[in-house]
PAMAR-880366 format. One record per residue: residue in three letters; x, y, z of N, C-alpha, C in turn. Coordinates in steps of 0.2 Angstrom, whole numbers, plus 5000, padded with zeros to 4 digits. Atoms other than C-alpha are relative to their C-alpha. Layout:
 res n_c1 n_c2 n_c3 ca_c1 ca_c2 ca_c3 c_c1 c_c2 c_c3
 ala    X    Y    Z     X     Y     Z    X    Y    Z
...
***
This chain:
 res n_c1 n_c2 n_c3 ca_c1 ca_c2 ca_c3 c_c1 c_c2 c_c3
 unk 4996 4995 5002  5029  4808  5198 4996 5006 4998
 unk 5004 4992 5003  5023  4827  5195 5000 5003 4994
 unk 4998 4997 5006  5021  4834  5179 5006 5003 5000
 unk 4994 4994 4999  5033  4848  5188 5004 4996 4998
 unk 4995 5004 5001  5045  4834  5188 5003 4998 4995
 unk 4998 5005 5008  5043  4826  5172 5002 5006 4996
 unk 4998 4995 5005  5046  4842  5164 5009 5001 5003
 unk 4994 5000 4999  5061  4846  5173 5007 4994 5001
 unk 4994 5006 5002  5069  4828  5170 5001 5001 4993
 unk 4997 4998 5008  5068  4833  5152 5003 5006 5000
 unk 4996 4994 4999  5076  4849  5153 5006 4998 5002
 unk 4994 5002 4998  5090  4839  5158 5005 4998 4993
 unk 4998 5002 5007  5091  4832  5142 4999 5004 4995
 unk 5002 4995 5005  5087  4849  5133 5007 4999 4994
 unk 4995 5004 5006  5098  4845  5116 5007 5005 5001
 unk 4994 4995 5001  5117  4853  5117 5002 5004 4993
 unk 4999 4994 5006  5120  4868  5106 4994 5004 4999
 unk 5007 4994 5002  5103  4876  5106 5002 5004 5005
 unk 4999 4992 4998  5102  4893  5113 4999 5001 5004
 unk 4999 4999 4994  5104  4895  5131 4997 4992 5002
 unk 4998 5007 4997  5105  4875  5134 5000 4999 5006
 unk 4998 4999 4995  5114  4877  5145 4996 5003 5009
 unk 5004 4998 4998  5105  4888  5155 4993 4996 5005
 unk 5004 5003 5001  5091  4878  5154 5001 4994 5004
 unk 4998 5008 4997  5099  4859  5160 5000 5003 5005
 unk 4997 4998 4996  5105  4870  5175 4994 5001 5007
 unk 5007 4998 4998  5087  4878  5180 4998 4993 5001
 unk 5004 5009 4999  5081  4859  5179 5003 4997 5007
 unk 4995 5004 4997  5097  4854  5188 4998 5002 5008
 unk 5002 4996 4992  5093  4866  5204 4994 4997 5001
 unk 5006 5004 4995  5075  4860  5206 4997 4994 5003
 unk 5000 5010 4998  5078  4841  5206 5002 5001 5007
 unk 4995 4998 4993  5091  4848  5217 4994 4999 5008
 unk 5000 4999 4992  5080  4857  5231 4994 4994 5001
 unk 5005 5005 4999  5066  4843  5228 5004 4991 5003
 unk 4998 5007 4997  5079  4828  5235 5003 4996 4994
 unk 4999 5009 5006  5080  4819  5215 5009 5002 4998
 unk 4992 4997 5002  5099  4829  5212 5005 5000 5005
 unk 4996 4998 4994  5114  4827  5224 5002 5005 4999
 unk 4998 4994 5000  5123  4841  5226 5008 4999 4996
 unk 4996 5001 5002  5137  4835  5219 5001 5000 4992
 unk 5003 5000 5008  5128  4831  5201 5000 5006 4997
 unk 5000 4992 5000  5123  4850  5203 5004 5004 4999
 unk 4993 4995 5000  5140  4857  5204 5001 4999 4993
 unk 4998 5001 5006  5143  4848  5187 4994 5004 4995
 unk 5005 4995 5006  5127  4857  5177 5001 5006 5000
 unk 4997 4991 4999  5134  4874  5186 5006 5000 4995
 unk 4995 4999 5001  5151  4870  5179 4998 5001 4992
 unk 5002 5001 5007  5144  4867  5161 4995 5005 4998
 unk 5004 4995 5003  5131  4881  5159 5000 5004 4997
 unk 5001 4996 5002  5138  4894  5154 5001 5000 4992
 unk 4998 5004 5008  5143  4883  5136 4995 4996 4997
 unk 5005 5005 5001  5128  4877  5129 5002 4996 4995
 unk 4998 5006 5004  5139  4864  5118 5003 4995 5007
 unk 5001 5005 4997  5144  4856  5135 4996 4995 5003
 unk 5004 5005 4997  5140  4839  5140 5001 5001 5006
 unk 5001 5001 4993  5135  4837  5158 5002 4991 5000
 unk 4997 5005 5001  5135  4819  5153 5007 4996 5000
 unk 4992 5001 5002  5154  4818  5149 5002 5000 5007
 unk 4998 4998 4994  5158  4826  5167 4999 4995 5004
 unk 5003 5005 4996  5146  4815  5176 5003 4995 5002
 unk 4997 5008 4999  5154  4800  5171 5008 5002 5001
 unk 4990 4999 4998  5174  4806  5173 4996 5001 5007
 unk 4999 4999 4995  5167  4810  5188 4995 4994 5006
 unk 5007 5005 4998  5156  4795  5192 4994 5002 5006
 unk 5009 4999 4998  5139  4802  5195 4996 4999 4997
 unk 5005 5004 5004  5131  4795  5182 4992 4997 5003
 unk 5006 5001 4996  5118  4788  5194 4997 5003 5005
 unk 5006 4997 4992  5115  4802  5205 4994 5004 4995
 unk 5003 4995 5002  5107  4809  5190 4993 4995 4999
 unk 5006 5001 5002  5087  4804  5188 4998 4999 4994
 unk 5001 5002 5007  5082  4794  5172 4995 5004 4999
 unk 5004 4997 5004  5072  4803  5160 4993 4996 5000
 unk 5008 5006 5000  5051  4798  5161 4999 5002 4993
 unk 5004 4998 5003  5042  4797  5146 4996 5004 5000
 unk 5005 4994 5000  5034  4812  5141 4991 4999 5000
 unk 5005 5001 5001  5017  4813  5144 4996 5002 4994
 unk 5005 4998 5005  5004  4813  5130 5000 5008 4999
 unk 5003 4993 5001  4998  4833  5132 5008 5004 5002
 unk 4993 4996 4997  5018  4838  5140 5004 5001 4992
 unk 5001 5002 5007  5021  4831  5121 4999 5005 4995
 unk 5004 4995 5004  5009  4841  5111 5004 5007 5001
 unk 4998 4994 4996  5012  4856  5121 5006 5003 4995
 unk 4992 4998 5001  5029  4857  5120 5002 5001 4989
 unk 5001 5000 5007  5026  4855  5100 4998 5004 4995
 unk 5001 4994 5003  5017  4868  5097 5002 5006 5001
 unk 4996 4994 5000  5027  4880  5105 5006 5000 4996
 unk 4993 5000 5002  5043  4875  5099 4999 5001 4990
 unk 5002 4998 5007  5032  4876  5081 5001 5005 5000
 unk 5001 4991 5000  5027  4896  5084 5005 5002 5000
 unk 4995 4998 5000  5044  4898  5090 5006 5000 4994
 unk 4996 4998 5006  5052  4894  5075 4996 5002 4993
 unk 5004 4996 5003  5039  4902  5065 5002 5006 4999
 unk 4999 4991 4999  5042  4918  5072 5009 5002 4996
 unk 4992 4998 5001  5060  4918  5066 4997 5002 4992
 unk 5005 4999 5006  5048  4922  5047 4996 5007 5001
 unk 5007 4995 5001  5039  4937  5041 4999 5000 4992
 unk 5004 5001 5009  5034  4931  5021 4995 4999 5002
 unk 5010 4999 5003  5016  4931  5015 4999 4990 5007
 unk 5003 5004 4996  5006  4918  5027 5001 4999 5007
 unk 4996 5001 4993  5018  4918  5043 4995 5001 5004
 unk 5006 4999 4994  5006  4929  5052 4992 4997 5002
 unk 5004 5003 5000  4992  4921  5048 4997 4993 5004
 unk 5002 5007 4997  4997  4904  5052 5001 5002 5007
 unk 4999 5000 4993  5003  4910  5069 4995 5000 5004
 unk 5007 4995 4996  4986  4920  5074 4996 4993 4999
 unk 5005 5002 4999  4977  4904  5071 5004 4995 5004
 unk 4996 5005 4996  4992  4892  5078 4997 5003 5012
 unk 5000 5000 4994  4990  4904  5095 4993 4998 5004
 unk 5010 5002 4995  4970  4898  5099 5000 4993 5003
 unk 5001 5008 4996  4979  4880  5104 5003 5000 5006
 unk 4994 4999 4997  4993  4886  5113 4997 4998 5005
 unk 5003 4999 4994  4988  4881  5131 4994 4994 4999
 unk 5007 5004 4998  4974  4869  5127 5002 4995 5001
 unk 5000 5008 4999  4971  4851  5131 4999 4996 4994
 unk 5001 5006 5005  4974  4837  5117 4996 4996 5002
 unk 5005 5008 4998  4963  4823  5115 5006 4992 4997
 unk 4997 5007 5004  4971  4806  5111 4996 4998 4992
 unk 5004 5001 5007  4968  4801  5090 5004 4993 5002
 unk 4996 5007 5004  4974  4783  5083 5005 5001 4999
 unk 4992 5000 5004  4992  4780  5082 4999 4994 4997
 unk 4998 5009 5004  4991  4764  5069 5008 5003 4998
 unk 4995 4998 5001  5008  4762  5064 5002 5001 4991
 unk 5001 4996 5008  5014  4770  5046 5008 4998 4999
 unk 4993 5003 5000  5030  4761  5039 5004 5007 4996
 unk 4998 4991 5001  5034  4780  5030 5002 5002 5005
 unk 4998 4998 4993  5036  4786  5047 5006 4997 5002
 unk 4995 5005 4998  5044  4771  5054 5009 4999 4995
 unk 4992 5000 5004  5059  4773  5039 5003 5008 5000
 unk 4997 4994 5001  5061  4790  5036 5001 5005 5005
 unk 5000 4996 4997  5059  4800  5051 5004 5002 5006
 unk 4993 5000 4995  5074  4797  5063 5004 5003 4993
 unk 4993 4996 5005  5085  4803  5047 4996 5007 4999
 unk 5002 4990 5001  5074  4820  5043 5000 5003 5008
 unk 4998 5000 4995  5077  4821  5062 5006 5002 5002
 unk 4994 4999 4997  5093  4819  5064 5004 5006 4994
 unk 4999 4991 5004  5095  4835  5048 5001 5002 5003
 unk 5003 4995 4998  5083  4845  5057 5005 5001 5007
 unk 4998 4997 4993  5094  4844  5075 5006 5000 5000
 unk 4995 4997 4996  5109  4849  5070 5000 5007 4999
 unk 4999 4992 4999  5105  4868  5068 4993 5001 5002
 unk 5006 4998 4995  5087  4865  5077 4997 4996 5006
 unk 4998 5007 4994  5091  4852  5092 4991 4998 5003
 unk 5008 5000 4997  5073  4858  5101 4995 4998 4996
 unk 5007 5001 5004  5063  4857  5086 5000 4994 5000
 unk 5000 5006 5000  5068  4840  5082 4999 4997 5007
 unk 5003 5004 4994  5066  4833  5100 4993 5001 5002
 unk 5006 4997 5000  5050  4842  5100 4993 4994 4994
 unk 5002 5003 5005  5045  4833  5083 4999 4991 5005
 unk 4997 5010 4999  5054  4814  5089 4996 5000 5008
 unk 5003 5005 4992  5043  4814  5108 4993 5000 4998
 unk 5008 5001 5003  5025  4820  5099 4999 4995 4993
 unk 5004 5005 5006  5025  4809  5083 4998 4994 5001
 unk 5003 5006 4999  5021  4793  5090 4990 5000 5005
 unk 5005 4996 4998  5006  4805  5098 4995 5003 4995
 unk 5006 5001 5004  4998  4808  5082 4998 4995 4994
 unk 5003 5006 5007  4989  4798  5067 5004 5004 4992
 unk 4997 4999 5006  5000  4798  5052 4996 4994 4994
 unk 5006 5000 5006  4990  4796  5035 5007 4999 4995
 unk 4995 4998 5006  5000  4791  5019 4992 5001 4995
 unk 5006 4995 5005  4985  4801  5008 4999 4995 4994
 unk 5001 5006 5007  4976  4789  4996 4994 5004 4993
 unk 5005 4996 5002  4964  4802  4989 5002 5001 4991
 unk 5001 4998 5007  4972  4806  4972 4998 4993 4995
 unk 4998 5004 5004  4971  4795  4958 5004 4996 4997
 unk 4994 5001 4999  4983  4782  4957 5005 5001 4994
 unk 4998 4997 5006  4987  4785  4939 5003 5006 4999
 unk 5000 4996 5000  4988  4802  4943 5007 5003 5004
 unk 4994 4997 4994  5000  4805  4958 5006 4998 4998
 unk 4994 5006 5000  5011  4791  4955 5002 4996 5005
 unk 5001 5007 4996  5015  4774  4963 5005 5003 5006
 unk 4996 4997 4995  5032  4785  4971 4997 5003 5007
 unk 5003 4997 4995  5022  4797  4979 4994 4997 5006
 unk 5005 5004 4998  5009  4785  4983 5001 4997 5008
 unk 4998 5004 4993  5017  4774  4994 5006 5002 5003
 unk 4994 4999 4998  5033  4786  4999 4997 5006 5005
 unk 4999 4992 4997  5025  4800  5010 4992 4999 5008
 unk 5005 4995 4994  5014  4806  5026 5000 5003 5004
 unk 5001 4993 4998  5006  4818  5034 4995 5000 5006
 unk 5004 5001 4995  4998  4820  5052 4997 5007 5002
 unk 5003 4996 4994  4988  4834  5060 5002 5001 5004
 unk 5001 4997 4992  4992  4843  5074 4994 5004 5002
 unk 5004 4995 5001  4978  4856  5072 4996 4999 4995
 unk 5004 5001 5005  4963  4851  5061 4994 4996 5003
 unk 5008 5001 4999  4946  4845  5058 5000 4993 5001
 unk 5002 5011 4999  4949  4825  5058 5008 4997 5003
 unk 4994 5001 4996  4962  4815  5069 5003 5004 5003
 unk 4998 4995 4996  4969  4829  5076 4999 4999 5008
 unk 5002 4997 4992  4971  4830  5095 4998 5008 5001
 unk 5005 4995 5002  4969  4849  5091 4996 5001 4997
 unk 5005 5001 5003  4951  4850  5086 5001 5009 4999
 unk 5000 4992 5004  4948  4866  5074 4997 4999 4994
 unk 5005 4998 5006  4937  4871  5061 5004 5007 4992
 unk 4999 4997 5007  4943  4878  5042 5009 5002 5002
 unk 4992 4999 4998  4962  4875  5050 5002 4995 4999
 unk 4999 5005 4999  4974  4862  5046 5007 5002 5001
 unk 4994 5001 5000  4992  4860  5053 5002 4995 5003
 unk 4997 5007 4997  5002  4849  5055 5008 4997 4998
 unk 4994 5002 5002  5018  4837  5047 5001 4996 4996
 unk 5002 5001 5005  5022  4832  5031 5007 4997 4998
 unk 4993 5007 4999  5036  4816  5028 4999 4998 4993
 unk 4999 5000 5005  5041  4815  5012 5008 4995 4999
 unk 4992 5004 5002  5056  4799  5005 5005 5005 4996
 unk 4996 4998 5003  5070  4804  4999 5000 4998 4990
 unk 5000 5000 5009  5071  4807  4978 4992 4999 4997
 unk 5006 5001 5000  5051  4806  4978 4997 5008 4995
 unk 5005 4996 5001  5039  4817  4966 4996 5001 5002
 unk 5007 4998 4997  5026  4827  4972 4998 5003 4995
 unk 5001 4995 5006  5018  4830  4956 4995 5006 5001
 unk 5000 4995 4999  5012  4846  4951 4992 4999 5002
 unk 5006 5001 5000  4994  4850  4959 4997 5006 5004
 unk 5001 4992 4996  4984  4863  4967 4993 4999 5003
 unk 5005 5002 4995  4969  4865  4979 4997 5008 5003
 unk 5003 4994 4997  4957  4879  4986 5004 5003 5006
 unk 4999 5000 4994  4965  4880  5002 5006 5005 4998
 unk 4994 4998 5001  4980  4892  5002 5003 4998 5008
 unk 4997 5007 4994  4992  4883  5011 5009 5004 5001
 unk 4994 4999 4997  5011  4886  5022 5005 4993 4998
 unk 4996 5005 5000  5025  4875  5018 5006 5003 5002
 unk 4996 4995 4996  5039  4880  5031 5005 4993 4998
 unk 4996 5006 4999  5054  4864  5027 5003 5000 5005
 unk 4993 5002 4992  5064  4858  5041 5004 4998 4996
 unk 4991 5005 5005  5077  4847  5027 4998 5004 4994
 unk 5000 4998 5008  5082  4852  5009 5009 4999 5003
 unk 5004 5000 5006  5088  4854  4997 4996 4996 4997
 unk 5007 5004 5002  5072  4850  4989 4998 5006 4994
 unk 5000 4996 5007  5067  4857  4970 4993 5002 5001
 unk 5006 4999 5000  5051  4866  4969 4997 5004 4993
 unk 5003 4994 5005  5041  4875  4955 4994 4999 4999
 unk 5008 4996 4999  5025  4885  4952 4996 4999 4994
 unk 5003 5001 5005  5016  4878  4936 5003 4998 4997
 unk 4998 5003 5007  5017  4865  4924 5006 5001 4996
 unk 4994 4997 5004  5032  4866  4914 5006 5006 5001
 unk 4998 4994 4998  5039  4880  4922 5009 4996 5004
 unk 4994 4999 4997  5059  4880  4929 4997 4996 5008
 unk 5001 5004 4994  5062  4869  4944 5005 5001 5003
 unk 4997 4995 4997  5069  4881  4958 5005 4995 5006
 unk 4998 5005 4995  5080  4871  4972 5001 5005 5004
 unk 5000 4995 4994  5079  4879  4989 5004 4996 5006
 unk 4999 5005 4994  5087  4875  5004 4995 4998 5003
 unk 5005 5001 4994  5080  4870  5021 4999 5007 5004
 unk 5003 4994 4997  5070  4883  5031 5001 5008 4994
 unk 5001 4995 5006  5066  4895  5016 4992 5000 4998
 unk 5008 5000 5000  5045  4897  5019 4998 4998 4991
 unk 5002 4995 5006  5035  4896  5004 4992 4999 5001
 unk 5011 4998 5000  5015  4901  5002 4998 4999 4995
 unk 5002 5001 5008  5006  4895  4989 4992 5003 5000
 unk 5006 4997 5000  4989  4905  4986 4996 4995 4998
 unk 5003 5004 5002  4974  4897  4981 5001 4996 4995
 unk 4999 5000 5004  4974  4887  4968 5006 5000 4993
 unk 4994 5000 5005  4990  4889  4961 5003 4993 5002
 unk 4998 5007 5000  4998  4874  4954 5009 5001 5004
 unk 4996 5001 4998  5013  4868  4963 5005 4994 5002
 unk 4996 5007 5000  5028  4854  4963 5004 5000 5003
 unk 4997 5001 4996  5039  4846  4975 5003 4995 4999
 unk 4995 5006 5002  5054  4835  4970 5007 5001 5006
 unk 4993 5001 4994  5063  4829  4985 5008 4999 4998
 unk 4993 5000 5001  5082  4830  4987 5002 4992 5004
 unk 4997 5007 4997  5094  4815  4995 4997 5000 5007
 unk 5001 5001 4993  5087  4820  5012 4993 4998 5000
 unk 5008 5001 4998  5068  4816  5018 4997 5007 5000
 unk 5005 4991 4999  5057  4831  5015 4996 5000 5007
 unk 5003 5001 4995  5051  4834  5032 4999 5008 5000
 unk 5002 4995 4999  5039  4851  5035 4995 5000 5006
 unk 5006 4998 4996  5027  4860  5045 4997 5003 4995
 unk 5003 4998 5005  5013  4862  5033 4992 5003 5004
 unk 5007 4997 4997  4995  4873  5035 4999 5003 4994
 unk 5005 4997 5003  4980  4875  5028 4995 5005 5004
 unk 5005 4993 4996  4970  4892  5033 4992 5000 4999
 unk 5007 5002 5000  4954  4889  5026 4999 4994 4995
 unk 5003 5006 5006  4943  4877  5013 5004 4993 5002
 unk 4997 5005 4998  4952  4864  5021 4996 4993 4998
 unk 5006 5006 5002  4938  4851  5016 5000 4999 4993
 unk 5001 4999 5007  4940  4856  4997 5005 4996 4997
 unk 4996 5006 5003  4949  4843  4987 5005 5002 4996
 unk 4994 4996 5004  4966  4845  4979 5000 4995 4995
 unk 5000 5002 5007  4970  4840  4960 5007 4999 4996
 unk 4995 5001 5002  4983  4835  4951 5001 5004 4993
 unk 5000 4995 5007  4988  4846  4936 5005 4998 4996
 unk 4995 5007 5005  4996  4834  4922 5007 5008 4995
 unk 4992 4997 5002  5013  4840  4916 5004 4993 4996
 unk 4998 5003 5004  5022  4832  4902 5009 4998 5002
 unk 4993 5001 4999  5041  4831  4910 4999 4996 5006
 unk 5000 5005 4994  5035  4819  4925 5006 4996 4998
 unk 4996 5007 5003  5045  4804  4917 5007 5002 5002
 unk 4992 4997 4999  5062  4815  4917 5001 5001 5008
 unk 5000 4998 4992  5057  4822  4935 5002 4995 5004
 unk 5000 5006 4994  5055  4805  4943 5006 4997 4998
 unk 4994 5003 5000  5072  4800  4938 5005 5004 5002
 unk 4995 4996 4998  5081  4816  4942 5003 4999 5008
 unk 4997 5001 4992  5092  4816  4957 5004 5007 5003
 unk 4997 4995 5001  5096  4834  4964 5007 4999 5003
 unk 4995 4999 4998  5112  4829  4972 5006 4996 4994
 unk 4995 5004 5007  5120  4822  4953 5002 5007 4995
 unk 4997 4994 5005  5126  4840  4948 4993 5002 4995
 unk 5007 4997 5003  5106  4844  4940 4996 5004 5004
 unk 5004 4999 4998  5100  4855  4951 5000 5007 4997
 unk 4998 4992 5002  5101  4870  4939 4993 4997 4991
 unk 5006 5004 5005  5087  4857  4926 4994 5005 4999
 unk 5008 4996 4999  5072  4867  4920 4993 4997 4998
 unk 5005 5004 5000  5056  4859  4918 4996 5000 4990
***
C-alpha cells in the first residue's frame, strides 16, 4: 500500500463534525475511487453526505449494504502519525494570539515537514488509564485534534517525571501524571536544541503543586475546568478548556486539576535543561482535597 493510499484511507475516517469533514471524506472517496479501492456505488454515498459535515457515510453504507465495498482503515504509519500531529497542533494554535503563541509557533514551524526518528514506547499505566477519557473531552468540539493525539501517542515515550523530591511534589502528583515530547532535546522523535514540546496528562482531581523553572513555558489545555494560580497563597482562578496561559520565567505557578484528565500541549522556548523547583505553600493539605466540581470553584488560596 502507498503512503498516497494510506493517507486517503484515513480521510475516510476524518472525525464528523469538524470543519469541512465532509468535504474531506469525499476528496479521499473519489481517489480510492479512480484507483480501483471504491465502487462507484460507495462514492455516490460520500457525494450524498458531504455537503453536512455531521453526516455519517457509515450510517448510509450500511442501510444501503456497502459496508464492504469500503477499504478498511491501515494503521497509520509512524512519520504519517507525527506529521499529521504537528500540524493539527500549529493549526490549533493559530486559533491564539496571547503572549507566547507566536513564539511557540516560529519554533514549532522548523519540524513541520521533517522526518521523526522512532524513541522507546515502554508502556505508562498514566497514559493507559486516563488518555481515551481527555480524548474523548477534547473530540467533541476538536474531533481532528484528538484523532491526531489518539494515532501518535503510542509513537512517543511517555515519562511520569520523578525529578522532584518526593516529599515535595506529593505522592498524587507523583504517581498521577505524564508528559511526552514531540519536539525536544531527549526521546523526542523531533530532535531540537533549547526547545521542548510536547503532552502533558494529568488524573483527574490531582495537585500540581506550586513551582517554577527558568524556562518560560506555554500551557495551551485541551480539558478543563482545571483551577490555576500564580504564587504561593494567591486566589485559585478556575478556567476552562482552551484558555492559553504563559508563565514567564521563574514565576511560580499551580495546577489543580478538575473531574476531567488535564490534558495539554505544553512548551518550553528555552533553558530547557534548567531544573524546576517546587515553591512550598501552606494550603497544599486543603488543595489536595478540594474538588472543583462540589460548588468550590470560587475557594481562594
Amino acid at each position: 500500500m502507498t503512503e498516497e493510499e494510506e493517507t486517503h484511507r484515513a480521510e475516510l475516517l476524518t472525525p464528523l463534525g469538524a470543519e469541512g469533514s465532509g468535504r474531506r471524506r469525499y476528496a479521499a472517496a473519489m481517489a480510492l475511487n479512480r484507483s480501483g479501492r471504491l465502487s462507484d456505488a460507495a462514492l455516490e454515498v460520500y457525494r450524498i453526505c458531504s455537503p453536512r459535515d455531521h453526516d455519517d457515510p457509515a450510517a448510509l453504507l450500511a442501510e444501503r449494504g456497502l459496508s464492504g465495498d469500503v477499504p478498511p482503515p491501515a494503521p497509520p504509519r509512524f512519520a504519517t502519525a507525527l506529521s499529521r500531529l504537528l500540524d493539527e497542533a500549529d493549526q490549533y494554535l493559530s486559533g491564539f494570539s496571547g503572549p507566547g503563541i507566536a513564539e511557540v509557533r516560529a519554533g514549532l514551524s522548523q519540524w513541520r515537514g521533517g522526518r521523526p526518528l522512532r524513541v522507546p514506547t515502554p508502556p505508562n499505566p498514566v497514559l493507559e488509564q486516563w488518555l481515551p477519557r481527555a480524548l474523548a473531552s477534547l473530540g467533541e468540539t476538536h474531533p481532528a485534534l484528538a484523532e491526531a493525539i489518539r494515532q501518535a501517542a503510542p509513537c512517543l515515550t511517555w515519562i511520569t517525571y520523578d525529578l522532584y523530591p518526593p516529599e515535595e511534589i506529593g505522592a498524587a502528583f507523583r504517581s498521577g501524571h505524564a508528559f511526552a515530547s514531540i519536539v525536544g532535546e531527549e526521546e523526542a522523535p523531533y530532535g531540537a536544541r533549547e526547545f521542548d514540546l510536547g503532552l502533558f496528562l494529568i488524573a483527574p482531581d490531582v495537585l500540581y503543586r506550586d513551582h517554577r523553572h527558568p524556562a518560560p513555558e506555554l500551557y495551551a489545555p485541551l480539558t478543563g475546568p482545571h483551577g490555576w494560580r500564580f504564587g504561593a497563597g494567591e486566589p485559585l482562578a478556575v478556567l476552562p478548556a482552551h484558555v492559553p496561559v504563559w508563565n514567564e520565567p521563574m514565576r511560580p505557578h499551580m495546577t489543580k486539576v478538575g473531574p476531567e484528565p488535564f490534558l495539554c500541549l505544553y512548551c518550553w522556548t528555552r533553558d530547557v535543561n534548567a531544573p524546576a523547583e517546587v515553591v512550598p505553600a501552606k494550603d497544599w493539605p486543603a488543595l489536595e482535597e478540594l474538588r472543583l466540581d462540589d460548588g468550590t470553584q470560587d475557594m481562594a488560596g
